[in-house]
C-alpha positions in Angstrom: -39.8 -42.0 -61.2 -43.0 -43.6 -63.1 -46.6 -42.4 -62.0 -49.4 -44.9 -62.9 -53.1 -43.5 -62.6 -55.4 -46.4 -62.5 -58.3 -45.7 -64.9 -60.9 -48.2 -64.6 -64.4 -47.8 -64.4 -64.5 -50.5 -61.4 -61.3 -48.5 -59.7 -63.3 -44.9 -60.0 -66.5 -46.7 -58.3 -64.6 -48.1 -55.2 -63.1 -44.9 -54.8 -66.0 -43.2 -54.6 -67.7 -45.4 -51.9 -64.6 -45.4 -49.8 -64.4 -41.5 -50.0 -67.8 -41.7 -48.7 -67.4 -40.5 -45.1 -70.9 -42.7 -44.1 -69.0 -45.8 -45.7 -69.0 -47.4 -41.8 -65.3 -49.2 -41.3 -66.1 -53.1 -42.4 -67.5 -52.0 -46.1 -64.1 -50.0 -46.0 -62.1 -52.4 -45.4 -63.6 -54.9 -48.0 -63.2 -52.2 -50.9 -60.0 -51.0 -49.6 -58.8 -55.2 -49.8 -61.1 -55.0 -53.5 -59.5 -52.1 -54.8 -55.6 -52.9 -53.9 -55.7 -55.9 -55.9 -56.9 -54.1 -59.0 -53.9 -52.1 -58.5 -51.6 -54.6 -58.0 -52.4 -56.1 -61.1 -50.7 -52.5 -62.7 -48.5 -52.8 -60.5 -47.2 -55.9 -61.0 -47.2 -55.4 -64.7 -43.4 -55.9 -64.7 -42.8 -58.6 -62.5 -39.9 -60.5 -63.0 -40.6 -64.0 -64.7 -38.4 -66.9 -66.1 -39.3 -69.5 -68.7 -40.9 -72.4 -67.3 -41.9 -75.7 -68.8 -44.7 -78.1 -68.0 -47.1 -80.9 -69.2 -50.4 -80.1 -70.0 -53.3 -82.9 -70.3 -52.3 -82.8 -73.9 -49.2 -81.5 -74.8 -45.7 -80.2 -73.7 -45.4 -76.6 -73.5 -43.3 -73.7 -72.0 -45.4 -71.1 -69.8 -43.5 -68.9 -67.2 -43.4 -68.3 -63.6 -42.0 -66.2 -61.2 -38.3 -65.6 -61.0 -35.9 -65.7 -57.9 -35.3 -63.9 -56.1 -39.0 -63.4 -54.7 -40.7 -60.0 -54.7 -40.5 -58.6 -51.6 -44.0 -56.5 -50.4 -43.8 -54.1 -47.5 -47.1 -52.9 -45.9 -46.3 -49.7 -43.5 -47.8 -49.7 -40.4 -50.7 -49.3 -39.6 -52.3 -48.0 -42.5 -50.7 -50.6 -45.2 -51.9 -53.7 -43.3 -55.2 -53.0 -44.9 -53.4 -53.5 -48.3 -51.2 -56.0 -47.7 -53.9 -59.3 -48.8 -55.1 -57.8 -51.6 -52.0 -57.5 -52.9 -50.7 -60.9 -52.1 -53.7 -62.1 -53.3 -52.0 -62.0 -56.8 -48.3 -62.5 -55.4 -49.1 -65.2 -52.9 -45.6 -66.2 -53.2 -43.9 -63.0 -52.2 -42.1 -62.7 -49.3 -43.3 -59.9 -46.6 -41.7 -57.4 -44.5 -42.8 -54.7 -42.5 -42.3 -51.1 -41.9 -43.7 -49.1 -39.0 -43.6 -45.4 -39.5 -45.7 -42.7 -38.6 -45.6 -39.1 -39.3 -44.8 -36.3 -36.6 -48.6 -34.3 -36.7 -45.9 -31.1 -35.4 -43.0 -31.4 -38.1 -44.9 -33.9 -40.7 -41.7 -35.7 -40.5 -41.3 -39.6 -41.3 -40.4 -41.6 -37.9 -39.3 -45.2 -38.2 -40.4 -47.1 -35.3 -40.5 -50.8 -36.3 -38.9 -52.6 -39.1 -39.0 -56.4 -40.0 -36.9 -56.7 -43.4 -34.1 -58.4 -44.7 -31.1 -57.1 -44.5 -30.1 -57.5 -48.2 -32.4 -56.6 -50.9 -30.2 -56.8 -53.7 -32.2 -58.4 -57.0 -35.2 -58.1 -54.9 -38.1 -56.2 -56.3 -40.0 -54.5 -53.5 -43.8 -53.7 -53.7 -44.4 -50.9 -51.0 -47.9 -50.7 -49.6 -49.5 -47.0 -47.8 -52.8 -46.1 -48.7 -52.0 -42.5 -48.9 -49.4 -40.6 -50.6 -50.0 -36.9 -48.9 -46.4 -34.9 -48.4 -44.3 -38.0 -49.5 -42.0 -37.6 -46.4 -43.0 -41.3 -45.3 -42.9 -42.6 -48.8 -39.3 -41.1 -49.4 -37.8 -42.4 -46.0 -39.4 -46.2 -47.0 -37.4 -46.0 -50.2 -34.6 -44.6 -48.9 -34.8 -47.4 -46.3 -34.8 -49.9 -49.1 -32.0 -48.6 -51.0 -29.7 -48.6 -48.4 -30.6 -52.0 -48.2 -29.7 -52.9 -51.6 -32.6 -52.4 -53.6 -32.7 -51.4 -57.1 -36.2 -52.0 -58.4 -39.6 -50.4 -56.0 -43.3 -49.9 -56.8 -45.1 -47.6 -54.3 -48.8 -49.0 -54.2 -51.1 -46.6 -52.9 -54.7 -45.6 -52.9 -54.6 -41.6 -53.5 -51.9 -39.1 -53.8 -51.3 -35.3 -54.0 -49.7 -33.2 -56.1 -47.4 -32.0 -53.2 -45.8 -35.7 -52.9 -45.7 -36.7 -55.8 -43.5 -33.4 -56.4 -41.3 -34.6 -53.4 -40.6 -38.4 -54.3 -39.5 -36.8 -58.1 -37.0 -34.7 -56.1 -36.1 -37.1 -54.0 -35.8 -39.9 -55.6 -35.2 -38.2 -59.5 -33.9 -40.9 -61.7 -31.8 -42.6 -59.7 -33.8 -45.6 -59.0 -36.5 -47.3 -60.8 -39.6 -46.2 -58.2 -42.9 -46.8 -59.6 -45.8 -45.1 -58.0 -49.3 -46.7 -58.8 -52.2 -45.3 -57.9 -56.5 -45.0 -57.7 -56.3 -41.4 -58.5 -53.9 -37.7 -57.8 -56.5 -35.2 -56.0 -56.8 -31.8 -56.0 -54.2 -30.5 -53.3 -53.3 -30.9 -49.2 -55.0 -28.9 -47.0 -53.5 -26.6 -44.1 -53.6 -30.2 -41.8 -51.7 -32.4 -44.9 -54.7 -34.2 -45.6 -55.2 -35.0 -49.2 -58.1 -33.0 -50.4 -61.0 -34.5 -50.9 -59.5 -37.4 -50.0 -61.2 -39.8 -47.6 -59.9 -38.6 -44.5 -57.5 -40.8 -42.4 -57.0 -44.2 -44.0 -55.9 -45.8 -41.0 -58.7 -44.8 -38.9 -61.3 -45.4 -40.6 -59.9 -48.9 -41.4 -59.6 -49.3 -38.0 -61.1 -46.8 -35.9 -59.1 -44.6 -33.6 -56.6 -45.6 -31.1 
């Protein structure tokens, strides 16, 4: 497992405004959109690419574009629907899927309710999308759903994580897999709730108010 901390001056100022907890739900949802796709350009440092040549106004030259199969980015529900355009802002070609999960408030257990993927992920490189990385219990049963699926090759694109998951996915996951996590910041700690600490509260929520 990889861990990329995002440190940019622009990334550190975002952050702060969306851990504001007076930043009213439209402003967070623009910086959330803002911020993801100055992640995703980390985290799409290693997309795949292929030689590809074309004709400029002046002269023939060889560039390169994206390789086949296409990436593959999965938002989980409902939190990483608030991701999921600013990162296909920079991959508008991807394909996307979807993962509904949601964690049991009792056990803090992952629960898969919805899923919309392809069946085989082989070759594909998968861009996972979920705002905050607090145990890791959601975060290790989307990659575990993925591998079972084939793939070989995920990128976990989140806004904050904790010390606490970040110590899970490394047991979980080890080196058996190439999972890159990529990331605004890692805060302080969880609290006695799970929440990341200081955080900015529930990501969902205040993207789209409680429901």
């Amino acid at each position: 497992m990889r861990l990329h901390v995002a440190d940019h001056p622009l990334v550190a100022h975002k952050l702060t405004v969306l851990r504001n907890k007076d930043t009213a739900s439209p402003t967070f949802r623009l910086l959330v959109d803002e911020l993801v796709t100055l992640l995703a350009y980390e985290a799409t440092r290693d997309v795949r690419v292929v030689p590809h040549t074309i004709e400029t106004p002046v002269a023939t030259t060889t560039g390169t574009k994206l390789a086949d199969p296409r990436p593959l980015v999965v938002p989980i529900l409902r939190a990483g629907l608030g991701m999921l355009e600013g990162m296909t802002r920079l991959l508008p070609t991807a394909e996307v899927g979807f993962l509904g999960m949601r964690r049991d408030e009792t056990t803090l257990e992952a629960i898969t309710y919805a899923n919309r993927l392809p069946e085989d992920l082989s070759g594909r490189q998968c861009f996972l999308l979920d705002p905050m990385l607090a145990t890791g219990g959601t975060l290790v049963a989307a990659i575990d759903y993925l591998l079972e699926r084939g793939a070989s090759d995920v990128t976990c694109v989140c806004l904050l994580a904790a010390p606490e998951g970040l110590a899970l996915l490394e047991k979980a996951i080890g080196d058996r897999v190439d999972v890159k996590i990529v990331v605004a910041a890692v805060d302080e700690r969880l609290n006695e709730k799970a929440y990341i600490v200081p955080g900015l509260g529930d990501a969902g929520d205040r993207l789209y108010g409680i429901v």
